[in-house]
N, C-alpha and C positions, 0 to 999 in steps of 0.2 A: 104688745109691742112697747119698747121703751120709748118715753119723753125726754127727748134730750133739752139739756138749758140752753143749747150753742145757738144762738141766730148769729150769722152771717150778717156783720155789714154791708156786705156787697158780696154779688153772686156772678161767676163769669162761667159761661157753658161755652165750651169750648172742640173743634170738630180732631185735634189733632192731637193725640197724646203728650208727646213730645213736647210740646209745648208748655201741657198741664205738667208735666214733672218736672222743668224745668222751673216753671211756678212755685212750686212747692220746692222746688233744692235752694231756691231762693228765697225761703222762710214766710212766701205767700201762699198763705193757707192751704187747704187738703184738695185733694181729688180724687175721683173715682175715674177711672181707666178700665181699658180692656186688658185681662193676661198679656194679651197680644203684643200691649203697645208700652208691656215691661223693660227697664232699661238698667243697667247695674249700675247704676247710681249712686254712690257712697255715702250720700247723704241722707237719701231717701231710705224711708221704712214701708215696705209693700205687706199689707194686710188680703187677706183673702176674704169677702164678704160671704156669706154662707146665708141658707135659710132662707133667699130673698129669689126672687124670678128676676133678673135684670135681660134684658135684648137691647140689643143694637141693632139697627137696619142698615143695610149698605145695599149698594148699588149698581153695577156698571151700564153702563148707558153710550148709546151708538144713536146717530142718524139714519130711522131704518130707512130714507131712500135714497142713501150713497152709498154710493162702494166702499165695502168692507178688504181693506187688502189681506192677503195670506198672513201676512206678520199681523196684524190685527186680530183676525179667527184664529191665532195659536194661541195668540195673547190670551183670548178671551177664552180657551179652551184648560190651559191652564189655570189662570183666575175662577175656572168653573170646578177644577180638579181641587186647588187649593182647599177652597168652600167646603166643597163635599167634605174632603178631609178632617176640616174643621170642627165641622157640626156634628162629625161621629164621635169627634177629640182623637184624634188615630193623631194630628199632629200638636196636639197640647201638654207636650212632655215639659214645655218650659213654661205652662200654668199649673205644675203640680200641687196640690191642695198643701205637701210639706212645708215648701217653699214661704207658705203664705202666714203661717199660724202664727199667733199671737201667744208666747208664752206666758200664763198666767202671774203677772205681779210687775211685767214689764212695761 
């Protein structure tokens, strides 16, 4: 593995993407994101990290002794389809590996 020289003066971990690339479009330093939370940003340059295991854990979460209303359980029925989809990449067409590559000398 490489050593990099970079130390970070200050480190901000951050739960919202959007946030962090707004960070970074405003020339405060880098981030790492999900595909997910890519946004076409003029400013920004999106790298594709490779050769690393990265997760992210999410969640949805309910009060299991209250009522759950119909619009609720669809919600959360979808939210469960999304996922799945996810995790198989069936809906990762816009985290394509091309997208991502770093041309050698740029």
């Amino acid at each position: 593995m490489l050593k990099s020289a970079l130390e970070p003066a200050y480190v901000y971990e951050g739960d919202e993407p959007a946030r962090l690339v707004a960070l970074v479009e405003a020339g405060i330093g880098i981030a790492f994101i999900p595909c997910t939370g890519r946004s076409l940003h003029e400013q920004v340059h999106y790298l594709r990290v490779e050769g690393c295991n990265l997760a992210r854990e999410i969640a949805l979460l309910w009060h299991k002794s209250r009522y759950i209303s119909r619009a609720a359980r669809e919600f959360r029925e979808i939210v469960e389809e999304y996922f799945a989809d996810v995790t198989s990449n069936a809906l990762l067409s816009f985290c394509k590996p091309d997208a991502f590559r770093l041309e050698r000398g740029k």
